[in-house]
Predicted model as a PDB file, atoms N, CA, C, CB and O in Angstrom, pLDDT in the B-factor column:
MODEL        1                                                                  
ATOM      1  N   UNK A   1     -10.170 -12.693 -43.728  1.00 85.00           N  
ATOM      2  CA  UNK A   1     -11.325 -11.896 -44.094  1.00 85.00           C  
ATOM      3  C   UNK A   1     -11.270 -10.544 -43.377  1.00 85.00           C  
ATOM      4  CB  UNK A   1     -12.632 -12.645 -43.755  1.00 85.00           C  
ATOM      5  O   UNK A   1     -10.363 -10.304 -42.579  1.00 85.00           O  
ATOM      6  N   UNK A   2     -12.052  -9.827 -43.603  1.00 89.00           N  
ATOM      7  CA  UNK A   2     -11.954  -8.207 -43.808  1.00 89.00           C  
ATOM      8  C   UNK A   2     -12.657  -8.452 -42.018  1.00 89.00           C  
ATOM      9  CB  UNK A   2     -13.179  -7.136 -45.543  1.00 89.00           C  
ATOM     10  O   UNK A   2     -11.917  -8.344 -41.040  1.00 89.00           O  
ATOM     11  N   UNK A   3     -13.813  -8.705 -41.922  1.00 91.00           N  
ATOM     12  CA  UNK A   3     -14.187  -8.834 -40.507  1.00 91.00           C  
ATOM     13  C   UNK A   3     -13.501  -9.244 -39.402  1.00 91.00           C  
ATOM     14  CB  UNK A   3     -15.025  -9.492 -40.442  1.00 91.00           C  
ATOM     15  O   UNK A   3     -13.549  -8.623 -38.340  1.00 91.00           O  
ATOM     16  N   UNK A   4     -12.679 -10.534 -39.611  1.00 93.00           N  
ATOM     17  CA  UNK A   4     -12.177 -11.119 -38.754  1.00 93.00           C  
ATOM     18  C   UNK A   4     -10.791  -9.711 -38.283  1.00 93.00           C  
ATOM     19  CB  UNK A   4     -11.777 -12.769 -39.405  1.00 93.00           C  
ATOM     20  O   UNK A   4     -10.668  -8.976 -37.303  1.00 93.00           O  
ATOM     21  N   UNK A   5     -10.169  -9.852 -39.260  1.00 94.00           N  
ATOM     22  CA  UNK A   5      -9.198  -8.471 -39.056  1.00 94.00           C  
ATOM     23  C   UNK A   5      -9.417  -7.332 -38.417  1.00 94.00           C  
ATOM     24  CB  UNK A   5      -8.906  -7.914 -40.107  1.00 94.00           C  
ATOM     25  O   UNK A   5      -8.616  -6.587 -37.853  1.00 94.00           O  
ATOM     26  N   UNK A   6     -10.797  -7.240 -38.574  1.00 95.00           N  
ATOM     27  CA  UNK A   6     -11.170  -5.825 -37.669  1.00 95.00           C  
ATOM     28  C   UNK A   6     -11.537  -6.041 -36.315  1.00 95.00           C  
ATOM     29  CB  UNK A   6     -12.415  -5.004 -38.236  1.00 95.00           C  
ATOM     30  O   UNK A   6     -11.807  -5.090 -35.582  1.00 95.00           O  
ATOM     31  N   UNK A   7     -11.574  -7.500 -35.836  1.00 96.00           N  
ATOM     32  CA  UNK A   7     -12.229  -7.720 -34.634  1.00 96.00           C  
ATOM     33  C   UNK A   7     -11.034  -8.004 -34.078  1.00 96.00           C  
ATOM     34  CB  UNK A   7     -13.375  -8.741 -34.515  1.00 96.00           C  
ATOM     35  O   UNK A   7     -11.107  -7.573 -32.927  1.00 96.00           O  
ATOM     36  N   UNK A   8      -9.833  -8.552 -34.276  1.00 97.00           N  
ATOM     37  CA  UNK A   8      -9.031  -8.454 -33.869  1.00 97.00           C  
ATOM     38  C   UNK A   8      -7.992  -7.691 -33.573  1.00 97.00           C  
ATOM     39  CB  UNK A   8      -8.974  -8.918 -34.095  1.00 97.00           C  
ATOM     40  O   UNK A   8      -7.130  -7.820 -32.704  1.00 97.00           O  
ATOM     41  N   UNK A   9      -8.181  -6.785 -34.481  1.00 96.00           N  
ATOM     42  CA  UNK A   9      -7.090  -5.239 -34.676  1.00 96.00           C  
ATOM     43  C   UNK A   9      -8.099  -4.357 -33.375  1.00 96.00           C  
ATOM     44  CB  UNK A   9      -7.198  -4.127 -36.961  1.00 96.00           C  
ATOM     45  O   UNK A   9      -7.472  -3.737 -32.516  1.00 96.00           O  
ATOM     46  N   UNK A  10      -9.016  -4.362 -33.346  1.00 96.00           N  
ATOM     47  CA  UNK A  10      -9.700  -3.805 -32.185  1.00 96.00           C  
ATOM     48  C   UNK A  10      -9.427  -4.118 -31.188  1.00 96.00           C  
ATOM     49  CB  UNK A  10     -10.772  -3.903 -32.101  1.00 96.00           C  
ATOM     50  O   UNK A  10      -8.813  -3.229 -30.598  1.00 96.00           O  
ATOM     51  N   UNK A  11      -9.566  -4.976 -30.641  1.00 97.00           N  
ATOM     52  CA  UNK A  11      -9.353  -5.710 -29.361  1.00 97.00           C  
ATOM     53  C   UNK A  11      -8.141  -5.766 -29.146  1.00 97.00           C  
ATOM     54  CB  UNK A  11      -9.836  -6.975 -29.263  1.00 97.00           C  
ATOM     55  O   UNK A  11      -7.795  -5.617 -27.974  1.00 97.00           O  
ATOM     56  N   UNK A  12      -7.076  -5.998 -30.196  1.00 97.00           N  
ATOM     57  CA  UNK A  12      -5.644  -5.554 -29.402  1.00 97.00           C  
ATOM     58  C   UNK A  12      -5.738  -4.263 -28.765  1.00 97.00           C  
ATOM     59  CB  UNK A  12      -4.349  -5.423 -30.398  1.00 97.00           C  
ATOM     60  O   UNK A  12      -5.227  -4.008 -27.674  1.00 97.00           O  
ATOM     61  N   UNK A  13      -6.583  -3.236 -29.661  1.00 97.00           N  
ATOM     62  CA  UNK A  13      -6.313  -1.699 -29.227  1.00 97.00           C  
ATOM     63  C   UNK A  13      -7.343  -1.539 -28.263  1.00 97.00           C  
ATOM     64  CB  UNK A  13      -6.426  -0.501 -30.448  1.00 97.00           C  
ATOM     65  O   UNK A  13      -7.842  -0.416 -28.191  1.00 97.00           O  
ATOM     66  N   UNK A  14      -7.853  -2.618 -27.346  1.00 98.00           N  
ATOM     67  CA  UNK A  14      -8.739  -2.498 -26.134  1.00 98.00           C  
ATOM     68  C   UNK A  14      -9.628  -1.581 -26.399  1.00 98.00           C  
ATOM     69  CB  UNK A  14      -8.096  -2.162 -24.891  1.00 98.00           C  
ATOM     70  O   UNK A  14      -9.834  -0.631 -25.645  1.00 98.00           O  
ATOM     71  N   UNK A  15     -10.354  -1.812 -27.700  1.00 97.00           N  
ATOM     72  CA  UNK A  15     -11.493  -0.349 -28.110  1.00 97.00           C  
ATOM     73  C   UNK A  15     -12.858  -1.518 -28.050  1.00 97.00           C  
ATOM     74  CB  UNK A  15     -11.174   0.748 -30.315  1.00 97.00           C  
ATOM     75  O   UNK A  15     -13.031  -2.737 -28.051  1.00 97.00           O  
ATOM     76  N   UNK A  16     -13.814   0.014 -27.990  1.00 97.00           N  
ATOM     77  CA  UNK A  16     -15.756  -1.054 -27.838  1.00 97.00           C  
ATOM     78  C   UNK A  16     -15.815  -0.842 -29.281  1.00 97.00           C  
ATOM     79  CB  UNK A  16     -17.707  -0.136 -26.696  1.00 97.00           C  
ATOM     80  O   UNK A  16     -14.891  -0.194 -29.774  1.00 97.00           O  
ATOM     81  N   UNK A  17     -16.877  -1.342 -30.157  1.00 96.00           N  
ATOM     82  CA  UNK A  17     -17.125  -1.102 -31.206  1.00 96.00           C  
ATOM     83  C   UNK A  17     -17.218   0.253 -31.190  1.00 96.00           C  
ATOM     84  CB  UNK A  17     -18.046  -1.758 -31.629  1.00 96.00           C  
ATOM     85  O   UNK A  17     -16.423   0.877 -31.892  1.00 96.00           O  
ATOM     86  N   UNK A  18     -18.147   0.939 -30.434  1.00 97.00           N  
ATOM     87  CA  UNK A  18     -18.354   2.667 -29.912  1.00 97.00           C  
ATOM     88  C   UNK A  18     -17.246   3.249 -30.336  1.00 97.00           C  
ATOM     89  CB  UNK A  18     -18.465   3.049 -28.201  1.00 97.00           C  
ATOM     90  O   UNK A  18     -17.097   3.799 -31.427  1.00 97.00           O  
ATOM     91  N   UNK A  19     -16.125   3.086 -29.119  1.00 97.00           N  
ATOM     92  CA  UNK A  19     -14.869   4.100 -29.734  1.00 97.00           C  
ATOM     93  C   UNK A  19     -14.788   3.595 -31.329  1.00 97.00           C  
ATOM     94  CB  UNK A  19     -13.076   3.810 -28.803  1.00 97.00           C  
ATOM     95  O   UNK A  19     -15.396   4.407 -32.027  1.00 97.00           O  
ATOM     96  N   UNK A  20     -14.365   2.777 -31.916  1.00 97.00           N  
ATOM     97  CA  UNK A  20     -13.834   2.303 -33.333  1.00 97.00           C  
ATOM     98  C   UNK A  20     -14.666   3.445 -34.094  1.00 97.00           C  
ATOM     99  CB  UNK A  20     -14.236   0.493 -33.850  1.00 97.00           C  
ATOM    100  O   UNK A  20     -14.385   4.516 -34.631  1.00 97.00           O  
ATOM    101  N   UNK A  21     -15.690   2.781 -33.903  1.00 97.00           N  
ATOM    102  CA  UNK A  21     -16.867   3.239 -34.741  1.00 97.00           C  
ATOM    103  C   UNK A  21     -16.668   4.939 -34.981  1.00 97.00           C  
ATOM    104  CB  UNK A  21     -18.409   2.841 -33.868  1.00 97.00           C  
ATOM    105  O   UNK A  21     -16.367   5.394 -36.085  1.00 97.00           O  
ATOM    106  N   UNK A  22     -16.850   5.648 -33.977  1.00 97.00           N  
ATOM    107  CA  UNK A  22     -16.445   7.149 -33.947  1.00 97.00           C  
ATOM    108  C   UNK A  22     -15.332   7.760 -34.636  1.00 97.00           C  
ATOM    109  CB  UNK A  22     -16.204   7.490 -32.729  1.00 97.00           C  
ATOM    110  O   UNK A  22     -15.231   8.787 -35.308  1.00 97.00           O  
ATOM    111  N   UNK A  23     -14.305   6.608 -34.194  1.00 96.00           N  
ATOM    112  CA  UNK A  23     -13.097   7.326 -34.684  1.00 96.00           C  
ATOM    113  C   UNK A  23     -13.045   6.769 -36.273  1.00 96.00           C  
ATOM    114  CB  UNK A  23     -11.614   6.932 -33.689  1.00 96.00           C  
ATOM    115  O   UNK A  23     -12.441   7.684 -36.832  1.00 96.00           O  
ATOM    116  N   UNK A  24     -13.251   6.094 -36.961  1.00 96.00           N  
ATOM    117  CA  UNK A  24     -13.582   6.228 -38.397  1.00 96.00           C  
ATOM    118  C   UNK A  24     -14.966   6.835 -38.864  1.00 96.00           C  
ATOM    119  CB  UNK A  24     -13.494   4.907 -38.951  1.00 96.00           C  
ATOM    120  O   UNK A  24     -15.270   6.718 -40.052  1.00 96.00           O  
ATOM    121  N   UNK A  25     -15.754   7.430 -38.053  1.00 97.00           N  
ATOM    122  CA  UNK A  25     -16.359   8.319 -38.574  1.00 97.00           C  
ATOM    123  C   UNK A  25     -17.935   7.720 -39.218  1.00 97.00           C  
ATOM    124  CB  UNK A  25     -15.335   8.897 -39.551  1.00 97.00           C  
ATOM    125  O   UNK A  25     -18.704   8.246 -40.023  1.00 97.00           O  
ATOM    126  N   UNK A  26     -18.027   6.224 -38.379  1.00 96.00           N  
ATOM    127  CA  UNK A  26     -19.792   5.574 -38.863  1.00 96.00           C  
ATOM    128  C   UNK A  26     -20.409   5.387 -37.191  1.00 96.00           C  
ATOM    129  CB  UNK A  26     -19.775   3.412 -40.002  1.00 96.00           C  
ATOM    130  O   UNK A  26     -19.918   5.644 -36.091  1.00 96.00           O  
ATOM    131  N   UNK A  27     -21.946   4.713 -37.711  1.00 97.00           N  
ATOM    132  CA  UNK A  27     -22.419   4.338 -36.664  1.00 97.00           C  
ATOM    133  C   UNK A  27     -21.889   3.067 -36.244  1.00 97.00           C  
ATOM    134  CB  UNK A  27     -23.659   4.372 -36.761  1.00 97.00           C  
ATOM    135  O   UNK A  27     -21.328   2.330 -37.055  1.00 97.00           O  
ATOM    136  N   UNK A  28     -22.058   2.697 -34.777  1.00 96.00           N  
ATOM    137  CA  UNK A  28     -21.283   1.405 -33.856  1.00 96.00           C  
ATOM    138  C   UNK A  28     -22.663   0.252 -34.416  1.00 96.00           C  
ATOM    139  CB  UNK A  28     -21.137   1.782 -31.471  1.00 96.00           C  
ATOM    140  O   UNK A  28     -22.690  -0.812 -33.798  1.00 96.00           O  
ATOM    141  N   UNK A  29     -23.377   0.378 -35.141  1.00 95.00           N  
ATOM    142  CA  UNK A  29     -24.240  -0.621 -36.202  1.00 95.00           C  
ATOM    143  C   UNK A  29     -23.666  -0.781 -37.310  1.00 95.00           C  
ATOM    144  CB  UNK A  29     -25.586  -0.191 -36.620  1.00 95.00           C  
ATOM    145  O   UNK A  29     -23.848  -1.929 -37.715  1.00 95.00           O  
ATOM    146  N   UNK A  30     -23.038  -0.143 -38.013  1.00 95.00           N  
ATOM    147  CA  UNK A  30     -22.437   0.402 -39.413  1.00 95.00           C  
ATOM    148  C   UNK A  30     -21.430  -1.002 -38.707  1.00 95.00           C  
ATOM    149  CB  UNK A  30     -21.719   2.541 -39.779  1.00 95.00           C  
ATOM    150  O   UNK A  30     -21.750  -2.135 -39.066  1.00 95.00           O  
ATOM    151  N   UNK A  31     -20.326  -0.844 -37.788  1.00 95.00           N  
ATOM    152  CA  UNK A  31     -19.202  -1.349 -37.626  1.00 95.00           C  
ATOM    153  C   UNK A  31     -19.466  -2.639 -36.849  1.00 95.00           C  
ATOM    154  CB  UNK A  31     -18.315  -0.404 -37.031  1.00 95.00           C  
ATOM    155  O   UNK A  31     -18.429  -3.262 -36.620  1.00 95.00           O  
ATOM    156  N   UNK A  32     -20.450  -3.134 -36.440  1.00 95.00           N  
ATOM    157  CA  UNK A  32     -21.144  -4.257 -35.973  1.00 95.00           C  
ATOM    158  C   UNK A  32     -21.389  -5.215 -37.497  1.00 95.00           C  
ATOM    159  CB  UNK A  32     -22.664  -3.694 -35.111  1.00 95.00           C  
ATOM    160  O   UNK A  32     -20.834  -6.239 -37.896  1.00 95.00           O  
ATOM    161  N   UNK A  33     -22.306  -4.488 -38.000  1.00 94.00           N  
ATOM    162  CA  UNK A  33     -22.317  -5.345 -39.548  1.00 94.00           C  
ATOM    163  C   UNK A  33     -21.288  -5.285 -40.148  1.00 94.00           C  
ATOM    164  CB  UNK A  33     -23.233  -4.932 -40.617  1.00 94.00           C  
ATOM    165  O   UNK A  33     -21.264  -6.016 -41.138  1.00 94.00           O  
ATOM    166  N   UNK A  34     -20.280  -4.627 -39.937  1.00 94.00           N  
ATOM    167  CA  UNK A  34     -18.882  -5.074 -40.985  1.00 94.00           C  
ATOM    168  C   UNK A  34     -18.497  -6.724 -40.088  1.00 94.00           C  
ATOM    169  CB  UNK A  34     -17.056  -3.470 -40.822  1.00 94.00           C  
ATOM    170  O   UNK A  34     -18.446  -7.866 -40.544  1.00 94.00           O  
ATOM    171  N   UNK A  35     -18.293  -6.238 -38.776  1.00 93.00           N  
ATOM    172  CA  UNK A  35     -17.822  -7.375 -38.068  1.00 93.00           C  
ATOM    173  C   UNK A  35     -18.376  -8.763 -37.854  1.00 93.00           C  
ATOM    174  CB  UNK A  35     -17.684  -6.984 -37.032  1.00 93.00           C  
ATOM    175  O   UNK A  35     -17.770  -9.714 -37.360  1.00 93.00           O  
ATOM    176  N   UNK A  36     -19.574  -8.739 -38.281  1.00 92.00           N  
ATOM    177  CA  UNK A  36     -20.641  -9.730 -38.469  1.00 92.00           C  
ATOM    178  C   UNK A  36     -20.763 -10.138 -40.099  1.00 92.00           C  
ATOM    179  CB  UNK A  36     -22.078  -9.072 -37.877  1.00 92.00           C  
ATOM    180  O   UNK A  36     -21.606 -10.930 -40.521  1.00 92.00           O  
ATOM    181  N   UNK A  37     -19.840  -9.502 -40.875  1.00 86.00           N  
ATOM    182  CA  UNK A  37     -19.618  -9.893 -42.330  1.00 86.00           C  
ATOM    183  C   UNK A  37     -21.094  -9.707 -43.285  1.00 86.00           C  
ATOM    184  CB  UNK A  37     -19.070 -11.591 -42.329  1.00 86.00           C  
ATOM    185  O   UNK A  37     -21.309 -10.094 -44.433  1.00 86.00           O  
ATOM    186  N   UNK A  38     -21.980  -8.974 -42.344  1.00 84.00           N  
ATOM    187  CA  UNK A  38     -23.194  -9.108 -43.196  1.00 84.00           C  
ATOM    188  C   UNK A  38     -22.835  -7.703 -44.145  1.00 84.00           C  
ATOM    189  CB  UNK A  38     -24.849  -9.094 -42.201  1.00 84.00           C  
ATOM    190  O   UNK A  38     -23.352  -7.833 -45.255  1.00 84.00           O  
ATOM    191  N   UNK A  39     -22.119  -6.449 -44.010  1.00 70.00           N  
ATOM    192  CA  UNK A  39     -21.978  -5.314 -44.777  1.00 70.00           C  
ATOM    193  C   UNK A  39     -20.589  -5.342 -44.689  1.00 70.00           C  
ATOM    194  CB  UNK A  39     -22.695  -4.027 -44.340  1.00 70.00           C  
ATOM    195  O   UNK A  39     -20.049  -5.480 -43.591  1.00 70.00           O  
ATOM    196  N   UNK A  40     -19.836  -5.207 -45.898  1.00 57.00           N  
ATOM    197  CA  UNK A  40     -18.357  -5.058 -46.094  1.00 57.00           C  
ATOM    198  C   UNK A  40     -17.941  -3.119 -46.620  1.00 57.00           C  
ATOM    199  CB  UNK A  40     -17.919  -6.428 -47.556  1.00 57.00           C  
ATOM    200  O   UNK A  40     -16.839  -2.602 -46.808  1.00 57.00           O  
ATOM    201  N   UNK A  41     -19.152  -2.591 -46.698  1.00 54.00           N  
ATOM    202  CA  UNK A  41     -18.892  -1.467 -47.785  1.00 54.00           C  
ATOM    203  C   UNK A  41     -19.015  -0.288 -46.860  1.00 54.00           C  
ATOM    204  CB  UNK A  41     -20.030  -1.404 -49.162  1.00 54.00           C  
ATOM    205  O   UNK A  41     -18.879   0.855 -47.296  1.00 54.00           O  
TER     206      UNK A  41                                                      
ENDMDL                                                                          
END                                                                             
């Protein structure tokens, strides 16, 4: 799944949701609900 992948591709790259979040350009809520599978879009 699309979430699980991102929580793990993160954490290899030792990032907070914060950095992630910034560097694709949403809020660290935006990228919390992807990772929580409740928003995919």
């Amino acid at each position: 799944m699309f979430y699980e992948n991102l929580i793990q591709l993160r954490k290899m790259n030792h990032m907070s949701q914060e950095e992630l979040a910034e560097k694709v350009n949403v809020s660290r809520q935006t990228l919390s609900k992807w990772e929580t599978g409740v928003s995919q879009s």
